[in-house]
N, C-alpha and C positions, 0 to 999 in steps of 0.2 A: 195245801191251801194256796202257797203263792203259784205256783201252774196255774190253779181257775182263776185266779186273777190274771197273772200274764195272760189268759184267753182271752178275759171279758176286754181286758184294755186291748188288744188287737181288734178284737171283735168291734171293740165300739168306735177302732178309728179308723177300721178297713169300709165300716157299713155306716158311715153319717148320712143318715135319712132325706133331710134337703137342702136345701142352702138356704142360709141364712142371711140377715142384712144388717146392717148398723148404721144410722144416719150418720154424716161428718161434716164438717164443715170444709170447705175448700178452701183456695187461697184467697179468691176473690170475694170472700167471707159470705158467699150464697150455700145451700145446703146441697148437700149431694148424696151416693149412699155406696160402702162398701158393701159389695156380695161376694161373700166366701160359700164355695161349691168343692170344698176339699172332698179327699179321699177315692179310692178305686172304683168307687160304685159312682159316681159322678162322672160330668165331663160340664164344658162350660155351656152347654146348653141350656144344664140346669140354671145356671149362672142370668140367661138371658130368659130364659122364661120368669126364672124371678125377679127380672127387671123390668119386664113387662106388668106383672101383676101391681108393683109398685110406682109406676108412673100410668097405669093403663091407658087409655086412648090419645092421650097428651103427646108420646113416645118418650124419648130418654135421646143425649148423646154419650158414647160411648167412651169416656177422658182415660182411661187407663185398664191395663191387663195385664197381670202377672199371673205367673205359674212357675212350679219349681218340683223336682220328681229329688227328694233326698233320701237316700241310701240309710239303711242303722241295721246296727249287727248290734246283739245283746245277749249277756250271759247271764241266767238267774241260778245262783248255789241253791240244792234244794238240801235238805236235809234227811234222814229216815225218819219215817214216820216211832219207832221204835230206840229208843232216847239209849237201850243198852247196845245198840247196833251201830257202830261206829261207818256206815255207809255213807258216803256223799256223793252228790252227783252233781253235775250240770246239767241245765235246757239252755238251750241253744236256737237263737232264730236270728233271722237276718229279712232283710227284705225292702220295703223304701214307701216313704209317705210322701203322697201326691197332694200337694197345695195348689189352688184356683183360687184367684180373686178379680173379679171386676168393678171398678170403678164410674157410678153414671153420675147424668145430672137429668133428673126429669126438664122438659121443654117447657 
């Protein structure tokens, strides 16, 4: 049971479908928008094509961009399936989460 889980949760933060946005406020207390375009299956293209969709023909300027590629190794105890079977084991994976965010202010 917790293996298809350790899948699904890889699965779900290897493959995030699009990027998303969240309006913010800035400093200059006008409205702006973060776009998070995390994960492998992304780049920040996605990033600006969703900042297009949301300022459309207006344009956007472009106030900030982050990115960060972090590293994690993780161990899950698995147990036997068979309660009189004293077996234990480890899963093991390693590998790194790729975060993207842009910062706009539509025009």
């Amino acid at each position: 049971m917790s293996r298809s889980l350790f899948i699904l949760i890889i699965f779900v933060i290897t493959l995030q479908g699009c990027a998303s946005s969240r309006e913010v406020f800035l400093a200059d207390g006008t409205k702006g928008h973060n776009i998070n375009c995390s994960g492998s299956g992304m780049n920040y293209s996605n990033c600006l094509e969703k900042a297009g969709e949301i300022c459309g023909t207006r344009g956007y300027h472009l106030l900030n961009q982050q990115g960060d590629i972090v590293p994690f190794s993780q161990a899950i105890r698995e147990f036997g399936a068979n309660t009189q079977s004293a077996s234990i084991g480890y899963l093991t994976s390693s590998g790194s989460i790729v975060t993207r965010n842009l910062f706009i202010k539509c025009k």
